[in-house]
N, C-alpha and C positions, 0 to 999 in steps of 0.2 A: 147749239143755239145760245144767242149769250142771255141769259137770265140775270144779268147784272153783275156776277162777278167781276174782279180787276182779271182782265186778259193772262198777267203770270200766275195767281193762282188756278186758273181756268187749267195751265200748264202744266203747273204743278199737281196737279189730281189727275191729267191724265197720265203724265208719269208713274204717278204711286200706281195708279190700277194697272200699266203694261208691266209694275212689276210686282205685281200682287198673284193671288194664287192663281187667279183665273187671268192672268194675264199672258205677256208672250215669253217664252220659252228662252228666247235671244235676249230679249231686254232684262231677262230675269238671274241671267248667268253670268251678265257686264262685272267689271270689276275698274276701280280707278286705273289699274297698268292696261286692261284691256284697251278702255277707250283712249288711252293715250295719242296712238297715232289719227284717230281719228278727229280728236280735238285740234289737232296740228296741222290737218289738212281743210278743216273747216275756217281756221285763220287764215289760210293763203288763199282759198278760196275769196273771203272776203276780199286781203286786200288786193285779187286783182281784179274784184268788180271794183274799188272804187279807181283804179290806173284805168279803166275802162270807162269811167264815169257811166255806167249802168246801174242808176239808185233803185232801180227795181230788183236788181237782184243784191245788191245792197242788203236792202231790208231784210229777203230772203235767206241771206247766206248770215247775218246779223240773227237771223233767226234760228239758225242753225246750232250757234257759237250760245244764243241764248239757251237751246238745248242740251247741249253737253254742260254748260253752268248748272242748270237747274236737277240734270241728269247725275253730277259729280259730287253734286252736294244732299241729293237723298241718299246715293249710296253711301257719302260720307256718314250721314244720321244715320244709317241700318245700320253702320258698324261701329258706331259710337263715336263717331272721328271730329266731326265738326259739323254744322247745320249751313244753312241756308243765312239764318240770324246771325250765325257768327261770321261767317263770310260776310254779308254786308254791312254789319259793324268792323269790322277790323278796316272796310276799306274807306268805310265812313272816318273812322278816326284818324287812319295812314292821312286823309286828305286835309283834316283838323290841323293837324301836325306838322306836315308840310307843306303849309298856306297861312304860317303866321302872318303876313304882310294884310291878310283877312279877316279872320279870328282871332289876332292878337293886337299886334302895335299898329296895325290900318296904314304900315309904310307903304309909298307906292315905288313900286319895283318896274323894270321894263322888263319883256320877256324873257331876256338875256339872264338879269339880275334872281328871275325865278326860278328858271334852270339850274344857277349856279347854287341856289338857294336850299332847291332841292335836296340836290346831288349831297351837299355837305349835312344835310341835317338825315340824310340816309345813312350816310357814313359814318356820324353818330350813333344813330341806334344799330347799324351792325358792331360797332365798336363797346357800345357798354353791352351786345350781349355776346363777348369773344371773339366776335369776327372782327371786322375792319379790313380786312385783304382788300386791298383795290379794285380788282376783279371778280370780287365774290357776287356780284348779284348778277353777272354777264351769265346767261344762260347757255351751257355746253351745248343744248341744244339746234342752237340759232342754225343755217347755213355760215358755213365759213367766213365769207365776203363781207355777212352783215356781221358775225363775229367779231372779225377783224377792225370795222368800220367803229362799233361800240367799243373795243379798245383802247383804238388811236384815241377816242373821242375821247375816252375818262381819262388816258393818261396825260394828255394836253390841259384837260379841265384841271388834273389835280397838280399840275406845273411839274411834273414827274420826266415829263418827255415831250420835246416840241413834238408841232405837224409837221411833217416832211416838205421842206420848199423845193425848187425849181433841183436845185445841184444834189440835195439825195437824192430823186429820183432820177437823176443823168450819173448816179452814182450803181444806183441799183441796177438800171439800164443795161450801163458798160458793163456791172459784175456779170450778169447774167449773159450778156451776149458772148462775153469772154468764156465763162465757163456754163452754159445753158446746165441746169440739171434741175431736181427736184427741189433742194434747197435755194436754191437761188431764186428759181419761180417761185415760190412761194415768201421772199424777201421780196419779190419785186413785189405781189400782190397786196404783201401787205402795206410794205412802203405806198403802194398805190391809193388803195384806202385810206390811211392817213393824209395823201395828199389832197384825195375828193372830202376830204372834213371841212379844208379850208378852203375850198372852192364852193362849201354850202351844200354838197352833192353826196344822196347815199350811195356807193356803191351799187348794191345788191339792184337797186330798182332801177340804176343806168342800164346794166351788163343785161336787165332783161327787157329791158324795153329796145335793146340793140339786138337782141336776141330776138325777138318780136319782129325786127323789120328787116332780120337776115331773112327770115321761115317766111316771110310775105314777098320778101323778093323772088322768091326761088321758083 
């Protein structure tokens, strides 16, 4: 019953109690590697209610993802790792940070310009603290396809490597038709992604929404 608390702490206490003494056995034994795959399959979940445009299970699957947040970050406190407060400050400030055009000189940017904006003042702070690799915040995780697509995408943005136009991809085409084999599909692929950059189109969500209307054809 709501007694007036804010709805996440209402969460957050039923949390702590399934993993308090007298709580559940399962929740009690989680570990951040544990829920890993679970957090990953809560995210795709999501995003194929919103391809679905079903906002009711939106919320739900939204609520889910809220779950493993709030679940990731008490276990982070039991172990001394990081809290709840520090997770939403750091992502308070990440956004302080990179949104000067707001918080700082009030420049107005067009979308484009805030993206580009971004990208460079991340690459900063990866760079003064050792990093800076081009690639370093591209999640190994991702599927391939969106992998690939986030590649093409930052090596374009950072002028490192055009998008692939009409004739690489009649280039990749021919390689592969000439000699089909594992390397080469996978050249074609990714030249292919790179070419849906500049077409404005992700990969990942073409390939399944074709995929989608192959399984309903059949």
């Amino acid at each position: 019953m709501d007694d007036g608390t804010p709805a996440v702490e209402r969460l957050r206490e039923t949390i702590r109690v399934l993993r308090g003494p007298e709580g559940c056995p399962w929740d009690r034994e989680q570990t951040l590697e544990s829920l890993r795959p679970y957090l990953l399959e809560e995210a795709h979940e999501a995003a194929e209610a919103v391809e679905r445009g079903d906002w009711a299970s939106v919320a739900v699957e939204l609520g889910d993802l809220l779950l493993h947040v709030l679940m990731w970050c008490e276990i982070g406190s039991d172990k001394g790792r990081f809290t709840l407060e520090e997770v939403a400050e750091g992502a308070r400030g990440k956004l302080v940070r990179r949104h000067p055009h707001v918080f700082a000189d009030k420049a107005s940017l067009g979308p484009e310009e805030v993206e580009r904006q971004w990208e460079d003042i991340k690459r900063r702070e990866r760079e003064s603290k050792g990093g800076g690799g081009l690639f370093d915040s591209v999640p190994r995780s991702l599927p391939a396809l969106q992998t690939a697509w986030r590649v093409c995408r930052r090596a374009s943005d950072a002028g490192s490597a055009p998008l692939p136009d009409d004739s690489s991809l009649a280039r990749e085409w021919s390689g592969f038709l000439c000699s089909p084999s594992e390397e080469t599909l996978g050249g074609l692929l990714l030249t292919l992604s790179g070419y849906a950059c500049g077409l404005g189109v992700e990969p990942e969500l073409a390939l399944r929404k074709a995929v989608n209307r192959f399984m309903e054809a059949q």
